[in-house]
C-alpha positions in Angstrom: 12.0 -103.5 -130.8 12.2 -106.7 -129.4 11.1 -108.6 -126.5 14.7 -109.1 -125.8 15.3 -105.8 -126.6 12.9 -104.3 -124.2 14.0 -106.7 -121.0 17.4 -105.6 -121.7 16.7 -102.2 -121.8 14.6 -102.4 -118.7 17.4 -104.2 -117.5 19.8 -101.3 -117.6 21.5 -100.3 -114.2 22.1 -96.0 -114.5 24.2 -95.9 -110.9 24.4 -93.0 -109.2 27.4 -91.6 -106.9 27.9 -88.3 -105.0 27.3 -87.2 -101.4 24.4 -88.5 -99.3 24.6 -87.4 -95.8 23.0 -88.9 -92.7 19.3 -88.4 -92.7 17.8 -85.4 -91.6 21.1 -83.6 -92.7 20.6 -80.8 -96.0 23.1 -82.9 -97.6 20.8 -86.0 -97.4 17.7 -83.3 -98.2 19.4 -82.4 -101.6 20.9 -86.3 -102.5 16.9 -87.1 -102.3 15.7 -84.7 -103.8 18.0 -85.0 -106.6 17.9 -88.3 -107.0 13.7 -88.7 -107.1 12.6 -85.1 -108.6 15.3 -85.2 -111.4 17.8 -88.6 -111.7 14.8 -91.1 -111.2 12.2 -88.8 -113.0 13.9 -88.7 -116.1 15.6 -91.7 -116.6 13.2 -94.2 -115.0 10.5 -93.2 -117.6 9.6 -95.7 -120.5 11.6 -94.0 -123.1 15.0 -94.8 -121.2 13.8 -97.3 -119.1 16.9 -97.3 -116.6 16.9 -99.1 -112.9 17.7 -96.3 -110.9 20.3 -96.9 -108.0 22.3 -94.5 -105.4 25.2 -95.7 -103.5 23.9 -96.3 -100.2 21.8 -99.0 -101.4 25.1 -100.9 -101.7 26.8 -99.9 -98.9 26.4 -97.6 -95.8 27.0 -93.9 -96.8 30.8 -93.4 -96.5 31.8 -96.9 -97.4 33.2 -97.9 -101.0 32.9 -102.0 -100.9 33.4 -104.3 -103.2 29.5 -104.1 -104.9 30.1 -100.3 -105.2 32.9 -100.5 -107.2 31.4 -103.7 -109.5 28.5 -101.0 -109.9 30.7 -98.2 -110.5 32.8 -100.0 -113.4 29.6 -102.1 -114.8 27.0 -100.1 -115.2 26.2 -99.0 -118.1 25.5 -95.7 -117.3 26.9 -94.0 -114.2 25.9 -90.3 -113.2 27.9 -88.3 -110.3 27.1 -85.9 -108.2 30.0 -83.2 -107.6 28.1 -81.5 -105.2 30.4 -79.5 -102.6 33.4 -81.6 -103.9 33.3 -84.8 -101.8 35.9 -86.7 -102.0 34.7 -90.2 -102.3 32.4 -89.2 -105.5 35.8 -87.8 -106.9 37.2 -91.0 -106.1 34.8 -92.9 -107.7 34.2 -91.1 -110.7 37.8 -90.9 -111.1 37.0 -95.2 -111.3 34.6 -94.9 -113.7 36.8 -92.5 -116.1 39.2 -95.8 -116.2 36.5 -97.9 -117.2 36.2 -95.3 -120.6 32.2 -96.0 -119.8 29.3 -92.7 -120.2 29.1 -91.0 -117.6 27.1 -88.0 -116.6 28.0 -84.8 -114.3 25.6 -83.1 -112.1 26.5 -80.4 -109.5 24.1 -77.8 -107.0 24.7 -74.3 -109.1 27.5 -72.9 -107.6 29.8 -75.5 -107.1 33.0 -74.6 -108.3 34.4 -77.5 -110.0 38.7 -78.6 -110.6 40.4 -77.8 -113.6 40.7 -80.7 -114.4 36.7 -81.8 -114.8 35.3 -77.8 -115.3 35.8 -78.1 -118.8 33.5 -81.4 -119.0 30.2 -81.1 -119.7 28.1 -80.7 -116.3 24.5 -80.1 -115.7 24.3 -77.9 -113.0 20.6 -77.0 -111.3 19.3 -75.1 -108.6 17.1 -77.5 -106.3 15.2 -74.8 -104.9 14.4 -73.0 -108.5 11.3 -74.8 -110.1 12.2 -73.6 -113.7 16.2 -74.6 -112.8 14.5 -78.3 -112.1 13.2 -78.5 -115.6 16.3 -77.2 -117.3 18.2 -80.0 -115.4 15.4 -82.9 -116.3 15.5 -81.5 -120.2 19.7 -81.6 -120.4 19.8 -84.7 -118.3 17.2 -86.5 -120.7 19.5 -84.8 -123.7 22.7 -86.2 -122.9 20.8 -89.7 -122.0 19.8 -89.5 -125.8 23.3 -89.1 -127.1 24.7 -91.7 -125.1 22.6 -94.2 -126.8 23.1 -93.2 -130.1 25.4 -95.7 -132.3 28.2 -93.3 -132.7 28.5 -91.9 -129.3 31.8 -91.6 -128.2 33.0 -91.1 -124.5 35.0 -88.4 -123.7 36.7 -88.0 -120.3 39.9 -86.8 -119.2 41.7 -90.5 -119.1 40.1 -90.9 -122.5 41.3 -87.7 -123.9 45.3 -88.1 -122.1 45.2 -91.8 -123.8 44.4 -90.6 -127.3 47.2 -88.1 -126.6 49.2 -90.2 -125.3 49.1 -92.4 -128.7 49.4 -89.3 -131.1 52.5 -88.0 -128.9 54.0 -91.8 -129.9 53.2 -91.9 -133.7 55.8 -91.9 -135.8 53.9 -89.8 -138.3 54.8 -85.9 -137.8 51.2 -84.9 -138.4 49.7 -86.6 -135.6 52.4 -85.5 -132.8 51.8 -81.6 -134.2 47.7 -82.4 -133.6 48.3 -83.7 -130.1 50.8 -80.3 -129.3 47.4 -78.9 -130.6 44.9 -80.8 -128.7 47.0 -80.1 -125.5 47.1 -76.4 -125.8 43.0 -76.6 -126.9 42.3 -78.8 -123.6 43.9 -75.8 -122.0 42.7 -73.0 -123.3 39.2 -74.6 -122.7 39.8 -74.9 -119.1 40.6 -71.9 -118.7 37.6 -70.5 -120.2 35.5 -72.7 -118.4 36.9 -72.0 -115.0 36.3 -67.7 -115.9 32.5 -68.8 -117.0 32.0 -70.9 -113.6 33.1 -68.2 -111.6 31.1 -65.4 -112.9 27.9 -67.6 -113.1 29.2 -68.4 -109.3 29.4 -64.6 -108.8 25.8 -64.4 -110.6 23.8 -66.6 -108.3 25.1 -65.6 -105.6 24.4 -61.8 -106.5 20.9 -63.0 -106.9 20.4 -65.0 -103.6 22.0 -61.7 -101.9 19.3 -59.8 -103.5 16.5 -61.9 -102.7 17.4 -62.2 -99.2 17.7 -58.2 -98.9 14.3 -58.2 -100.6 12.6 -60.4 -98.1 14.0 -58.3 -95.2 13.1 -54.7 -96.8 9.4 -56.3 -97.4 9.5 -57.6 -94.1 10.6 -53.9 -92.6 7.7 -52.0 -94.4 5.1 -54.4 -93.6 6.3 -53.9 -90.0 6.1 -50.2 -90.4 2.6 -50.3 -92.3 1.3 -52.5 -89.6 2.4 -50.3 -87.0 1.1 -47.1 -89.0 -2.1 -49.0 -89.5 -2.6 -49.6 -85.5 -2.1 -46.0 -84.7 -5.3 -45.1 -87.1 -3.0 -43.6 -90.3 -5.0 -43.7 -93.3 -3.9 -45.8 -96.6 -2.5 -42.0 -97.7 -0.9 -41.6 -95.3 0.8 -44.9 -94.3 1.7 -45.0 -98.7 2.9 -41.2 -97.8 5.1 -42.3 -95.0 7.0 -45.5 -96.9 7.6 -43.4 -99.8 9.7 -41.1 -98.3 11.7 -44.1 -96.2 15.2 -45.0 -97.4 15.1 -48.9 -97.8 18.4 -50.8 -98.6 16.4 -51.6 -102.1 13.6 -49.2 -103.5 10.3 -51.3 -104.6 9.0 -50.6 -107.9 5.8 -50.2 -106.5 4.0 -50.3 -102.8 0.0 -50.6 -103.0 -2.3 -50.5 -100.1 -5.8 -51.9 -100.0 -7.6 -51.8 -97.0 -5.6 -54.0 -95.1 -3.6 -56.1 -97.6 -0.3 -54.8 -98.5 1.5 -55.9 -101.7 5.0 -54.8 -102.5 6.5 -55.1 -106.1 10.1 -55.5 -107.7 11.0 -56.2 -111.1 9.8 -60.2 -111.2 8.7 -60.7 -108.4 5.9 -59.5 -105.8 4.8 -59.4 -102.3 2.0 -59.6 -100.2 0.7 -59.5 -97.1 -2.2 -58.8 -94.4 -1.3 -55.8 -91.8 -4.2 -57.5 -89.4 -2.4 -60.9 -89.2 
């Protein structure tokens, strides 16, 4: 690679749209987050080399000016975050479809996208899951990859309705009968998409539901073994007691030593001290 090469690459603006909040907010917690532990992270690193840059460094958060849009149709790689559905990163993504340019989408797990993106490929991630992170940072530096390859192709909606559009006009029979086709694939592929997002919707929220009834059934028998522990009970007896107590979710295992408490589920643990 070149010198020339290398400055140019260096050069490279990846912008970066999607909701930012006012500081202090949890929207503003999980744009920054985002944007340094994942976005920045990956594509800042000397094997993609990208200058990294959110919105609100052009503009107040809110605002779409004039630098905001020349980022948003000239960079040459753009990267949205649909994020609880905010309007003005639908508005500007819908931009960047026009300009036929890549473009990468990113969304908190959960978010239930419109039919009219859910069957484009999005990297979705769990901010608060460690291993989700790395699953993000591994796609998101995948689809970096296959952007710059030679014979990457974009693929968007506006891309996919002109190519339509130009089959649907041929005069040659074949090519009308493969855009009939393409329609009703575009379709069917929504439609599947939008059954998979809602049962992985269904799925994470199942487990937060279950984690949080975890942390309050730990919390209730360390209350109990606490209190058991003050009124002189034995380990024996305290284990005796909490075995036969109806929780809303049974541990796998409860084990008592001395003071220190530790209550198991499949995959996870917890622990405590009954003297603090």
């Amino acid at each position: 690679m070149t010198t020339d090469e290398k400055t140019t690459k260096k050069e490279a603006l990846c912008f970066v749209v999607g909701p930012i909040g006012k500081e202090g907010t949890p929207e503003r917690k999980h744009a920054d987050l985002l944007l340094n532990a994942i976005i920045k992270h990956v594509l800042e690193n000397n094997e993609f080399g990208y200058k990294v840059r959110r919105a609100d460094e052009d503009a107040d958060p809110g605002m779409i000016g004039d630098r905001v849009i020349a980022d948003i149709t000239r960079s040459p790689l753009v990267i949205a975050d649909l994020t609880d559905l905010n309007p003005n990163a639908f508005y500007e993504l819908g931009i960047r479809h026009a300009t036929e340019l890549p473009t990468i989408h990113i969304a908190r797990s959960g978010t239930p996208l419109p039919f009219d993106n859910v069957a484009h490929r999005t990297i979705f991630v769990d901010l608060t899951d460690w291993q989700s992170i790395e699953q993000a940072r591994s796609r998101l530096a995948d689809s970096a990859r296959a952007i710059a390859k030679p014979d990457y192709r974009v693929s968007n909606p506006i891309t996919q309705a002109n190519a339509s559009f130009k089959m649907r006009q041929s005069e040659d029979p074949r090519e009308r009968l493969l855009a009939e086709l393409q329609e009703r694939l575009v379709s069917i592929e929504s439609a599947l998409a939008q059954s998979s997002r809602r049962q992985s919707s269904k799925l994470w929220d199942d487990t937060k539901n279950r984690e949080k009834i975890r942390d309050r059934v730990s919390d209730e028998i360390i209350e109990i073994a606490s209190a058991e522990r003050k009124n002189g009970r034995s380990s024996d007896e305290i284990l005796a007691l909490l075995n036969t107590h109806i929780f809303e979710e049974t541990p796998t295992d409860i084990r008592l030593d001395g003071n220190n408490i530790s209550i198991s589920y499949p995959g996870v643990s917890y622990s405590s001290n009954l003297v603090d």
